[in-house]
ZAMARGU-4260 file (C-alpha; in steps of 0.2 Angstrom, whole numbers, plus 5000, padded with zeros to 4 digits):
<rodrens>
0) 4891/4728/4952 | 4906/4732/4961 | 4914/4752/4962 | 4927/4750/4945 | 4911/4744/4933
5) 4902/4759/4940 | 4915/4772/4938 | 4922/4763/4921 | 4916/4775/4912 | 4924/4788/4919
10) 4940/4781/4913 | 4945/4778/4931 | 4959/4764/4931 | 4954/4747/4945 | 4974/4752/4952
15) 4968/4769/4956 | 4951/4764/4963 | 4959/4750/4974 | 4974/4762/4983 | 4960/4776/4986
20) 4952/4763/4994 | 4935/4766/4982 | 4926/4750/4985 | 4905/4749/4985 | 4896/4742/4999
25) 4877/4735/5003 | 4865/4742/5014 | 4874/4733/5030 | 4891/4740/5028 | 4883/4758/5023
30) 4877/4759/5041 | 4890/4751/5049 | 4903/4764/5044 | 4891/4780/5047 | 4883/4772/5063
35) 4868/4772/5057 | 4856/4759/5067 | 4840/4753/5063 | 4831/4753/5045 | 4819/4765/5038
40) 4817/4754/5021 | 4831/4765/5014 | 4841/4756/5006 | 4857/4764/5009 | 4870/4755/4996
45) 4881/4766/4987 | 4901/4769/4982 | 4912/4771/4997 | 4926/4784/4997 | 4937/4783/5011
50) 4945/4799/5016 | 4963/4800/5020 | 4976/4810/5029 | 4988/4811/5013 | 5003/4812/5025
55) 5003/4796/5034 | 4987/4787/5023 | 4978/4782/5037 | 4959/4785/5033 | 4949/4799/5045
60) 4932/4797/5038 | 4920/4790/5023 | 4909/4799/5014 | 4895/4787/5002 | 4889/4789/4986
65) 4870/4782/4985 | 4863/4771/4975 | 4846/4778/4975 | 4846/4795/4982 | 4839/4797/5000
70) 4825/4811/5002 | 4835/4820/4986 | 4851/4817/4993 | 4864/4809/4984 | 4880/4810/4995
75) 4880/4803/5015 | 4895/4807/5027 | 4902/4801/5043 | 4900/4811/5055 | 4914/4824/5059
80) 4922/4823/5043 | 4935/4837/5045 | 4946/4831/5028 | 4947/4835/5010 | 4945/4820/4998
85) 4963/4817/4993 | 4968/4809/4978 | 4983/4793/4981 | 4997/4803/4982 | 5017/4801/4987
90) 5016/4816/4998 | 5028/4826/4988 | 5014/4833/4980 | 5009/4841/4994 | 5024/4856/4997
95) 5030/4854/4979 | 5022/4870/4972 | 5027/4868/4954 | 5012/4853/4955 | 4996/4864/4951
100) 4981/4860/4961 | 4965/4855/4955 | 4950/4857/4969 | 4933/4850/4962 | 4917/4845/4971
105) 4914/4825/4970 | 4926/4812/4974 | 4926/4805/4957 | 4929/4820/4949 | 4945/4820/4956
110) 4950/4802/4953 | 4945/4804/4934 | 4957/4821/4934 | 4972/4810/4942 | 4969/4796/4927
115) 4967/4809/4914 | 4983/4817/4922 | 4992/4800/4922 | 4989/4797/4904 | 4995/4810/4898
120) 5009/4813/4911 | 5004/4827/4916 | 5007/4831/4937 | 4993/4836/4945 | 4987/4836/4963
125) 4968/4834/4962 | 4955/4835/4976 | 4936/4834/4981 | 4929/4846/4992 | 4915/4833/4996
130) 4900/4849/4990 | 4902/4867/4987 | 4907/4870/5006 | 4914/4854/5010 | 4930/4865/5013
135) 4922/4872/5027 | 4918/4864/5044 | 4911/4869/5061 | 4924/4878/5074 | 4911/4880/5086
140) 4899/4891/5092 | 4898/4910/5095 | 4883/4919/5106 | 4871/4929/5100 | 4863/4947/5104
145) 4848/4938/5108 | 4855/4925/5118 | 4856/4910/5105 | 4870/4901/5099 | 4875/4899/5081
150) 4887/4889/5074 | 4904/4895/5066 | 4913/4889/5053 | 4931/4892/5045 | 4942/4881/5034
155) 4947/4864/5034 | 4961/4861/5045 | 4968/4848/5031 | 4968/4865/5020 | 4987/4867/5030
160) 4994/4852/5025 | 4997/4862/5007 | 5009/4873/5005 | 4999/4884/4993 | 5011/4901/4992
165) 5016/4902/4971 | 5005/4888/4968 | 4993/4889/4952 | 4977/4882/4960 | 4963/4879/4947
170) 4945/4877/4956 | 4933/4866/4944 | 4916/4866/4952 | 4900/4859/4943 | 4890/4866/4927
175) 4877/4871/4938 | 4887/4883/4947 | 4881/4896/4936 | 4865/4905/4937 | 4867/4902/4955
180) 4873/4915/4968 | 4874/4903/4982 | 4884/4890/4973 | 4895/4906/4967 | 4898/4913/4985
185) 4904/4894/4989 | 4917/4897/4975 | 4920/4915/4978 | 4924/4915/4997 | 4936/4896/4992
190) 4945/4906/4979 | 4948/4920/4992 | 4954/4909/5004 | 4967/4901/4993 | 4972/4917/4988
195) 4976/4923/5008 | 4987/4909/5008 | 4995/4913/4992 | 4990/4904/4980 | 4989/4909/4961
200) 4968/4904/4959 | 4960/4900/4943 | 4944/4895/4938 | 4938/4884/4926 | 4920/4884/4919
205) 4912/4867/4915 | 4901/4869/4900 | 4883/4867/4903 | 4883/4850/4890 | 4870/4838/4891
210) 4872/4826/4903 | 4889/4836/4908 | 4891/4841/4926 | 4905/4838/4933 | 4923/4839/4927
215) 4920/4816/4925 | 4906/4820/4913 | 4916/4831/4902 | 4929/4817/4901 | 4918/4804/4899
220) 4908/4811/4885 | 4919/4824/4877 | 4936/4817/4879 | 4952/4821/4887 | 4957/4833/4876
225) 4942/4846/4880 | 4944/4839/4898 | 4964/4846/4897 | 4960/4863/4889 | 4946/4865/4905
230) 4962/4865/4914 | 4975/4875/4903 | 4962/4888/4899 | 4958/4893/4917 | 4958/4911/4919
235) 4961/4922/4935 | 4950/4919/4947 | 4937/4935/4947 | 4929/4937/4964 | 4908/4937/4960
240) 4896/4950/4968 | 4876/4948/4966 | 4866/4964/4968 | 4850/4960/4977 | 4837/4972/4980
245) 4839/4978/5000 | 4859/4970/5002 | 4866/4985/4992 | 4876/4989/5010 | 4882/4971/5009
250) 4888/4972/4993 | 4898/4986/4996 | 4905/4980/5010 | 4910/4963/4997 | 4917/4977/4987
255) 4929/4984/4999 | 4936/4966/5002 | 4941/4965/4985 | 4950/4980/4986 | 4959/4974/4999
260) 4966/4959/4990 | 4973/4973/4978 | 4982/4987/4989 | 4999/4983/4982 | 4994/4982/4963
265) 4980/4999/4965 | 4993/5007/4976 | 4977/5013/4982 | 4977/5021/5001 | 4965/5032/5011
270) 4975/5049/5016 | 4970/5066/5027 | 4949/5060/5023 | 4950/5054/5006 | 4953/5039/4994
275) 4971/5042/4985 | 4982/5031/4974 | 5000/5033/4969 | 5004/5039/4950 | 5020/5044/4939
280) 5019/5060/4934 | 5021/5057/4914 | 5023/5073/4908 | 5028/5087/4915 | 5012/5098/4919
285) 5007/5115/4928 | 4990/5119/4939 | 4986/5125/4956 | 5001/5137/4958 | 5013/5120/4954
290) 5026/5116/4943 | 5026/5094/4943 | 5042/5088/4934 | 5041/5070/4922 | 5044/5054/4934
295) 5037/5062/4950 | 5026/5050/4961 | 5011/5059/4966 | 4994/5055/4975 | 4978/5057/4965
300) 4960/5058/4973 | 4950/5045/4968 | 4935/5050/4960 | 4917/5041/4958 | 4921/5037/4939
305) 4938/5028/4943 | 4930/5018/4956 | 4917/5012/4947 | 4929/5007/4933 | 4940/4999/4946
310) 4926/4989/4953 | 4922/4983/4933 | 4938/4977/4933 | 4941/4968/4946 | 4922/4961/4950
315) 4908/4954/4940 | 4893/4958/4945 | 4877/4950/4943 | 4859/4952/4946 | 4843/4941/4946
320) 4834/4942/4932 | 4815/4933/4927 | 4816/4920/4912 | 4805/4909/4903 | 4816/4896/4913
325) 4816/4905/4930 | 4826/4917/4939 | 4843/4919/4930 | 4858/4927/4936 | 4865/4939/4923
330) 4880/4951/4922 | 4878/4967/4924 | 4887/4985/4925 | 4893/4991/4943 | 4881/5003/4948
335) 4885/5020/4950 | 4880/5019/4969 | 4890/5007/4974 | 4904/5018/4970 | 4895/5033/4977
340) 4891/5024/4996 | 4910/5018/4997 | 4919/5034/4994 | 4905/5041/5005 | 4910/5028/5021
345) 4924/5044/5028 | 4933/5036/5044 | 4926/5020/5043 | 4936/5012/5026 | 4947/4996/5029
350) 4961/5002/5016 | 4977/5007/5024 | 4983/5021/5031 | 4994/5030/5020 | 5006/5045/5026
355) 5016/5048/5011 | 5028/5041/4996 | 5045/5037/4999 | 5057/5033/4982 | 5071/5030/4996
360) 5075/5020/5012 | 5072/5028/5028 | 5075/5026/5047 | 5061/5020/5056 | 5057/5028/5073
365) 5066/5013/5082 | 5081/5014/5071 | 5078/4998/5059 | 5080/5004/5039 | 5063/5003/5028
370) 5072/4997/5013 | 5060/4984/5005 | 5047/4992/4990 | 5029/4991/4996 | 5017/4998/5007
375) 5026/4997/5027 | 5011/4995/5040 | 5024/5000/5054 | 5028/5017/5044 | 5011/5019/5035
380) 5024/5023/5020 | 5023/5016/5003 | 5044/5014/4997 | 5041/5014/4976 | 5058/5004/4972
385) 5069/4991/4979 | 5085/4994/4990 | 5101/4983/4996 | 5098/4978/5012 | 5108/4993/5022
390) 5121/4991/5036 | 5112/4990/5052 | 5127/4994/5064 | 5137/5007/5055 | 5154/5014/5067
395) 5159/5032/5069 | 5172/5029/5057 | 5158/5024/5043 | 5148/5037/5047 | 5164/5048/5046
400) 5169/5041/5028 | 5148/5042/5023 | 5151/5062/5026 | 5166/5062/5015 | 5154/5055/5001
405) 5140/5068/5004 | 5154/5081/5004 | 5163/5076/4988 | 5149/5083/4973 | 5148/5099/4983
410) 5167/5105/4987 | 5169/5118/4972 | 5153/5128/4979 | 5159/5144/4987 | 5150/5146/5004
415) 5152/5159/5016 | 5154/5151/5029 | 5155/5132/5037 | 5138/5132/5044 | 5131/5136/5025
420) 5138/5120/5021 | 5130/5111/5036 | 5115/5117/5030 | 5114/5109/5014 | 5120/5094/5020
425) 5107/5094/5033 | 5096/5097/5020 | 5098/5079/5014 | 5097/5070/5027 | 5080/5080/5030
430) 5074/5077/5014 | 5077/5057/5015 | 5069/5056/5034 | 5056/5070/5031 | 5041/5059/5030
435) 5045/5053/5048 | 5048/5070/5055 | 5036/5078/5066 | 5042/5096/5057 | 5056/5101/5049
440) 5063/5120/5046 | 5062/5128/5029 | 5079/5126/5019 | 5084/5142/5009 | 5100/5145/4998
445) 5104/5162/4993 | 5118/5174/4986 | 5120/5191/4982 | 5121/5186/4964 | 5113/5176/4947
450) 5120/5159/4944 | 5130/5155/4958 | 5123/5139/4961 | 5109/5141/4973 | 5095/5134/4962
455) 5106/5119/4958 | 5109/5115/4973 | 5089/5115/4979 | 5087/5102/4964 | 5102/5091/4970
460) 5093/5090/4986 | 5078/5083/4978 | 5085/5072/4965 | 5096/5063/4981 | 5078/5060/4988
465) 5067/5054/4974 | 5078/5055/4957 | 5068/5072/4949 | 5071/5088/4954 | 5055/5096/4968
470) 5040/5102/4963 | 5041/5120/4958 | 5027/5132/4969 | 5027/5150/4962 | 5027/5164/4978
475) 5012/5175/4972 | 5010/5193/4982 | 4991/5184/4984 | 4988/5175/5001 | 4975/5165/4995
480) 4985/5158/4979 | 4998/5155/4990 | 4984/5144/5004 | 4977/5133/4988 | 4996/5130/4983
485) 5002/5125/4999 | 4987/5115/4999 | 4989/5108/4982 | 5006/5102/4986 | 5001/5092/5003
490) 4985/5084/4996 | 4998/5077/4981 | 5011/5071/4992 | 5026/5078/4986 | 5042/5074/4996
495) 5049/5091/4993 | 5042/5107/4984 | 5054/5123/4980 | 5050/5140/4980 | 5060/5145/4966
500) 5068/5161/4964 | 5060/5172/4978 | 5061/5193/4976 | 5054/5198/4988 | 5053/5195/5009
505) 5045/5177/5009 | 5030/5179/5023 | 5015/5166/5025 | 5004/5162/5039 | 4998/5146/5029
510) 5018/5141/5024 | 5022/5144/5044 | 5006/5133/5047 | 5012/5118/5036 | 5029/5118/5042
515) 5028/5118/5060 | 5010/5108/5062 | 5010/5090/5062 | 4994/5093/5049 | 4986/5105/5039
520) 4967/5107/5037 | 4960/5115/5020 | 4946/5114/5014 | 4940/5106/4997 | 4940/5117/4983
525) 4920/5119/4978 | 4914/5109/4991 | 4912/5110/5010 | 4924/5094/5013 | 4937/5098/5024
530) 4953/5086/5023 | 4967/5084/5034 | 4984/5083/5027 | 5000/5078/5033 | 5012/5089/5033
535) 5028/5077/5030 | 5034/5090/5015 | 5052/5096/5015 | 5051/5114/5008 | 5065/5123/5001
540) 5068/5142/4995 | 5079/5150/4983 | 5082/5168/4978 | 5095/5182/4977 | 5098/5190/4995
545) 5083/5179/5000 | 5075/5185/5018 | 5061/5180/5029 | 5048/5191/5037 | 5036/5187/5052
550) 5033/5168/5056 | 5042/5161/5043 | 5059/5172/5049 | 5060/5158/5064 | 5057/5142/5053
555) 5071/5145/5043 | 5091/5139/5039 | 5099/5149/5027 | 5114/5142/5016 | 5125/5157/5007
560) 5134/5156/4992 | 5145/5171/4987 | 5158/5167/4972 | 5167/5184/4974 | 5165/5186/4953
565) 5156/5198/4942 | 5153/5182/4931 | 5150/5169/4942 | 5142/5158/4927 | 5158/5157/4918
570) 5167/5146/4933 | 5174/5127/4928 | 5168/5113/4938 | 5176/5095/4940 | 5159/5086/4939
575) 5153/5096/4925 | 5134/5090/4925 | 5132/5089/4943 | 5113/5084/4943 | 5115/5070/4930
580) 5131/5062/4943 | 5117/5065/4958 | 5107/5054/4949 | 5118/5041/4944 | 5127/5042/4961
585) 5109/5044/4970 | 5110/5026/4978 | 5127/5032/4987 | 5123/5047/4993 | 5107/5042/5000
590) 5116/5027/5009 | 5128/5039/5015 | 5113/5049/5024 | 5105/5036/5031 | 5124/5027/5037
595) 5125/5046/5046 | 5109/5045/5057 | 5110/5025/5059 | 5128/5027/5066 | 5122/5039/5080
600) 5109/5029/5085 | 5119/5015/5087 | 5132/5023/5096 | 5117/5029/5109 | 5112/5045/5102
605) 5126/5056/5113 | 5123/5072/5120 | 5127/5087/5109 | 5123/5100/5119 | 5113/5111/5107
610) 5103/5125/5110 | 5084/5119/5109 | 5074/5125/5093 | 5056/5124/5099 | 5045/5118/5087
615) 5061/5105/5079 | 5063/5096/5092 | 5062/5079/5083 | 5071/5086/5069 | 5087/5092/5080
620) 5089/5075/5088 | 5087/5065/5072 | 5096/5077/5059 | 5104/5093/5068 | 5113/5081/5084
625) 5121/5068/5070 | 5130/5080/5059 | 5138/5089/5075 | 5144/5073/5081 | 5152/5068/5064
630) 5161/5086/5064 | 5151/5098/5056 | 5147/5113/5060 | 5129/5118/5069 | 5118/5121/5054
635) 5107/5132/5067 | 5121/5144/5067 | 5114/5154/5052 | 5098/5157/5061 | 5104/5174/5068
640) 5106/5181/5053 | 5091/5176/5048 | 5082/5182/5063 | 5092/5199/5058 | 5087/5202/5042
645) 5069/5199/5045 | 5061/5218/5040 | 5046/5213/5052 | 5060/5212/5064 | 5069/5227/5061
650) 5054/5239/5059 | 5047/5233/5076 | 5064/5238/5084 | 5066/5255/5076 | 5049/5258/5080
655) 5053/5252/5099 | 5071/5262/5099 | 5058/5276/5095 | 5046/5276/5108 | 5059/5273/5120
660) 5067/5289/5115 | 5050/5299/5115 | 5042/5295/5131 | 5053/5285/5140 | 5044/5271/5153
665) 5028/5282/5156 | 5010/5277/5149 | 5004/5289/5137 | 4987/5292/5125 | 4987/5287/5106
670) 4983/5305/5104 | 5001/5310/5113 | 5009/5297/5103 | 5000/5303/5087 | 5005/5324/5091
675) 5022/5319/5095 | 5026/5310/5079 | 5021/5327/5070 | 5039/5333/5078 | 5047/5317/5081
680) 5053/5311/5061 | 5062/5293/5068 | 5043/5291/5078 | 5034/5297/5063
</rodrens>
């Protein structure tokens, strides 16, 4: 019986079977082509599938269908087959992506796929992995702790001949692949493989019929119609993870690979010793000393529950289970403790490094623009929108004419003085490049009066940066509310947080810690988890006559307002709304910042000659040294006055003023000082 009789039935066409090459052949010819000497009494007859390099047709190697099986084996292959089993193809099909892929396991399945898909024109690209892990062959060999060597494997080199990016790839292995984990692994590690490459993978189930085991059974005994909806009905490929008892560490390890495949769509990240993912802030909410406004992207910790659902949804697990008919495979919940080991694995997860949310571009430490939405490995950022590509070599003159625009909403504000106005615009550029800074001062805004503009300004500043106005942090009198606020606010992310409205001397050892420290260590409310957060916040303070005490006094730029009325409410603006045109003019103003830094990079980051602020030394060169060059005044000129009004300051220099008065340069007892006071009202 020659190859087209046998395969008839499969509705395989003599034209296919002839340019595949699919021919049988006796005993003689079997061995001939494997070189295989000398009989054993096997007779080794069978189907002959030659295997083809689909680019040029010339054939690499042959792989045999038996007869008779040998020793339980059905299939023989010559030696150093390295190929897929490519259906006769044009070549097109090869880069063409809109042409879905089919992979199966047997040779035939795939010609009985490209007939069905010829009679009902249909395009289709279908191939035999030659067995389960036919796609894989030997690399070489790699040495062993004990001395041995053991063969390595990786993909088939004819794997690059596809171009598989956007391509809807539907793998199709037998009926029996189910109930079996090892068959499963096969079609779980394919299906991540394809997927690396980028390829859209489904799977298609072949029922478990009678007499139906591969995808050439189902067309030979249910038809083509129940053969096509295999195909259509495909679903996502859902990677597959079998708890057995004592590879529980394995399976978590299988687990975190899957996450891996998911970063983008989890947005999920590991931050300061924890496992974060990025959320919108649907409703504007209050807790842990914070006000959060609608539309604010935060960081969440992930909790045991939420990974265990994560896990549900993206893996099926399954576990051995004893029937009448054997061991069985059945699926199962994820356990608890896989969840639990995972989050437990501190300092040794394979998720990316996250250092913060970004909703605009931003200059990268060597100049380039992050401008594209996604997590950036170079930054460790994760940009949540899309941005034009920005001018790379912006002149003087742009940066000049970009100042103008940041200028423009704010010209009707009444500030004292030209450094106030450097401040605030110093404050935007900050708040856009905050996340790469090392430290950045504290902005405050002030006047001597209500409703001169002070708050709206400190919101403008946020909405440039993220499109909402800044998380609101009350100032309690309490230290310790004021630690698990500062704390709150790092462990969420936020780009900027405001302290709004301050009455009193703002002082705080753990605000002065988060402002100037690269990160801030607190520790895990309820637990004894210590986690260490970056400290890439920009922090703002508004309030009547605001002032500084202690640490904070020398962390601080101070913008003034003072509109010289009784009423200063009652004034007319040109831009009437001034925080709905941010908005709508974020995209502009927030090119205009970046345009500003990029242009003095580009013109070789000249000399300014400012006075050093230690502590902001980063921040000086990217933020402070641009906007003297374009003109503007040197926002660290409001400093003094700063330092001035500090009451720490000013008490410790009476107090000084005294004691020089009293005794002059000589050492003296605290009892002198104390009997001198009684006399002495400026030392008392």
């Amino acid at each position: 019986m020659n190859a087209a009789d046998m395969l008839a039935k499969y509705l395989i066409p003599y034209e296919l079977l002839e340019a595949a090459g699919v021919r049988h052949a006796i005993d003689a010819e079997v061995r001939d082509l494997l070189g295989i000497h000398g009989r054993n009494g096997q007779d080794l007859s069978g189907i002959v599938f030659p295997y083809r390099d689909p680019r040029d047709g010339h054939v690499v190697s042959h792989r045999i269908r038996l007869d008779a099986p040998r020793d339980g084996q059905r299939y023989l292959s010559e030696q150093g087959c390295r190929t897929l089993f490519f259906s006769p193809i044009r070549g097109k099909e090869l880069t063409y992506t809109s042409i879905p892929v089919v992979i199966v396991e047997a040779e035939k399945s795939a010609l009985a796929l490209t007939a069905l898909a010829g009679r009902h024109a249909r395009k289709l690209l279908a191939i035999a992995a030659g067995g389960v892990w036919g796609w894989k062959r030997k690399t070489g060999t790699e040495l062993q702790p004990d001395g041995t060597r053991q063969s390595v494997s990786g993909p088939s080199p004819s794997l690059d001949w596809i171009t598989w990016k956007g391509r809807k790839t539907i793998i199709i292995f037998d009926s029996n692949v189910a109930g079996r984990w090892e068959l499963q692994k096969a079609r779980r590690e394919l299906a991540r493989e394809l997927g690396s490459r980028g390829a859209e993978v489904c799977i298609g189930e072949v029922p478990a019929e009678p007499d139906v085991n591969g995808p050439d059974d189902l067309i030979a005994i249910s038809g083509d119609e129940v053969a096509l909806q295999l195909i259509d009905e495909a679903k996502p490929a859902i990677p597959t993870i079998d708890l057995r008892p004592g590879l529980y560490p394995q399976a978590v390890d299988e687990a975190e690979e899957v996450l891996l495949e998911h970063v983008e769509q989890l947005r999920l990240f590991q931050r300061g010793g924890e496992l974060v993912r990025i959320v919108c802030v649907e409703k504007t909410q209050c807790g842990g000393g914070l006000r959060r406004e609608t539309g604010a992207m935060i960081l969440a910790p992930l909790s045991t529950v939420a990974l265990t659902e994560i896990f549900d949804r993206l893996i099926n697990w399954q576990r051995i289970s004893s029937t009448e008919n054997g061991p069985r495979l059945r699926r199962v919940d994820c356990p608890g403790r896989i969840a639990v080991a995972y989050l437990s694995r501190i300092g040794s997860w394979r998720l990316p490094v996250l250092m913060g949310i970004s909703s605009a571009p931003i200059m990268r430490p060597d100049g380039t623009i992050l401008h594209q939405s996604g997590y950036d490995p170079q930054t460790r950022l994760f940009l949540t929108e899309d941005w034009p590509e920005l001018d790379d070599n912006p002149t003087r003159d742009d940066s000049l004419a970009a100042l103008q625009k940041l200028k423009a909403p704010f010209m009707e504000f009444p500030f004292v003085a030209p450094e106030d106005e450097s401040v605030l615009i110093a404050a935007i550029l900050t708040v856009v490049q905050r996340r790469l800074l090392a430290s950045s001062p504290l902005f405050g805004f002030t006047a001597p009066t209500q409703r001169t503009g002070k708050s709206l300004l400190a919101e403008c500043v946020a909405i440039t940066a993220s499109g909402v106005p800044a998380a609101a942090m009350a100032v309690a009198s309490d230290r310790e509310e004021i630690r698990k606020a500062v704390a709150a606010a790092l462990r969420e992310g936020h780009a900027i947080v405001n302290l709004d409205n301050v009455e009193h001397p703002l002082g705080s050892p753990d605000l002065s810690r988060a402002i100037t420290q690269p990160e801030y260590g607190d520790r895990v409310l309820g637990e004894t988890r210590i986690l260490r957060l970056p400290t890439n916040v920009l922090w703002t303070a508004t309030g009547n006559n605001l002032t500084f005490r202690g640490d904070l006094a020398v962390r601080a730029l101070v913008c003034r307002l003072d509109a010289k009325l009784e009423r200063p409410e009652e004034r007319m603006f040109t831009i009437a709304d001034l925080k709905k045109y941010v908005a709508e003019h974020r995209r502009e103003l927030v090119t205009a910042a970046i345009a500003i830094m990029r242009a003095y990079v580009v013109a070789g980051r000249p000399d300014q000659r400012l006075t050093p602020w230690g502590g902001f030394d980063e921040w000086s060169a990217t933020i402070r040294a641009p906007l003297v060059w374009v003109g503007m005044s040197d926002p660290c000129a409001t400093r003094q006055r700063v330092l001035e009004d500090d009451p720490d300051r000013e008490q410790a220099t009476a107090l000084l003023s005294a004691w020089h008065n009293a005794f002059r340069e000589r050492n003296v007892t605290v009892g002198e000082v104390l009997e001198t006071a009684e006399n002495d009202p400026d030392l008392k």
